[in-house]
N, C-alpha and C positions, 0 to 999 in steps of 0.2 A: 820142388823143394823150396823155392824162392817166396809160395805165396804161404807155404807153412811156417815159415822162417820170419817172415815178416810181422802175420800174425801175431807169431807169440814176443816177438820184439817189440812191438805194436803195443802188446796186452802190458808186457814190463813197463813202457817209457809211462803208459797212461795210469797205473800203476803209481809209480814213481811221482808222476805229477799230482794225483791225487793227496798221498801222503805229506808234500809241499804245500799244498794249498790250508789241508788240513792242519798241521802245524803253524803255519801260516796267520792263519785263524786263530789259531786257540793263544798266539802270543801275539796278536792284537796291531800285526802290524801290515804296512800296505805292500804292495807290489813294488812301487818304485824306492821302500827302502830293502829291501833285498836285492836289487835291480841293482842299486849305488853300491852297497857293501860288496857283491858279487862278479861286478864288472859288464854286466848287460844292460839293455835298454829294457823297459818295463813290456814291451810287446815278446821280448825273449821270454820272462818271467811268465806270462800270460801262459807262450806256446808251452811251457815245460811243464804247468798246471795241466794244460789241455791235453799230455802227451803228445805236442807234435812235434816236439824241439829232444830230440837226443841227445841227454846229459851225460857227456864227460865226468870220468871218475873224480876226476880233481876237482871240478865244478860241484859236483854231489857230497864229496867230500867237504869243502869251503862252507857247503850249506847246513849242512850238520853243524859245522862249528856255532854259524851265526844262531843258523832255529835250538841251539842246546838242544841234540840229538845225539844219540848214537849213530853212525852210519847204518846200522842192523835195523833202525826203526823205519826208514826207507822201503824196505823191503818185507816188513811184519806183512802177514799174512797172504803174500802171495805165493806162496805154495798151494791155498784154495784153487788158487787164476790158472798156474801152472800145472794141471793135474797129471799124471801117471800118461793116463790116455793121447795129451797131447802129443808128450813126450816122444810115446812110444810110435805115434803120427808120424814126428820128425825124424825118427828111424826107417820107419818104412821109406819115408819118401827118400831119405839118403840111399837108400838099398837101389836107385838106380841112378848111381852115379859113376857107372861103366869105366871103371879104372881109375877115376879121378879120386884126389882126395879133397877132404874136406876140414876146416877147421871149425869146431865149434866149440863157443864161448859163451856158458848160458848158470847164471850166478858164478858160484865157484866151483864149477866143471872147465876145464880148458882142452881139450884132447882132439888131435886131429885122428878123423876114422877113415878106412877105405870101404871101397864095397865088399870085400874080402872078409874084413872083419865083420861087420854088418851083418849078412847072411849067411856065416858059420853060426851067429851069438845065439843062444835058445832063450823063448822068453816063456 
C-alpha cells in the first residue's frame, strides 16, 4: 500500500508545484519573492515547484492569496493525473490490511476504511 500511496501523493505534490511555478511565471515574478511573502527560503520555493516539498494547506492557501488565485486553480486538471484506475489500485492494495484500518485523505474524500468494508464493496 505504502508504494501506491506515495505514488499518487507523489503525482499531487508535483502537480501542485507545477501549477506554482506556472503562475509564477505568468505574474512575472521570482522565487525569492514568494520565498519573502510566504515565509520560506528560496530552495523551499524551488522543492515545492519540483514537487519535493509537501505543501501544507495553510501554506497553499497563503499562496493563492499572493499568486491571485483561487485555491481550486492548484488543483485544475488533475483529476487527468488521478485516474479511476489508480484509484481503484489504492483499493485493492488496502484490501490487505488484515484488520487494520486505514485513514485516507485524497482531495476532498476523508474517510477511514477497514478491510471489511473493502472486500464487501462491488466495483
Amino acid at each position: 500500500m505504502e508504494d501506491t500511496l506515495k505514488k499518487m501523493l507523489e503525482s499531487i505534490e508535483a502537480h501542485l508545484g507545477e501549477k506554482i511555478r506556472e503562475r509564477r511565471l505568468y505574474l512575472k515574478l521570482k522565487q525569492i519573492d514568494i520565498a519573502r511573502r510566504v515565509g520560506l527560503s528560496t530552495q523551499q520555493i524551488d522543492n515545492c515547484e519540483k514537487g519535493l516539498y509537501r505543501i501544507p494547506a495553510s501554506r497553499l492557501y497563503r499562496l493563492s492569496k499572493i499568486l491571485h488565485v483561487p485555491i481550486g486553480f492548484f488543483y485544475d486538471g488533475l483529476e487527468k493525473e488521478c485516474s479511476p484506475s489508480k484509484a481503484q489500485g489504492l483499493v485493492v492494495t488496502c484490501a490487505n490490511l488484515k484488520g487494520k484500518k486505514v485513514k485516507i485523505e485524497f482531495l476532498n474524500l476523508n474517510v477511514i476504511l477497514t478491510d471489511d468494508e473493502i472486500l464487501n464493496e462491488e466495483f
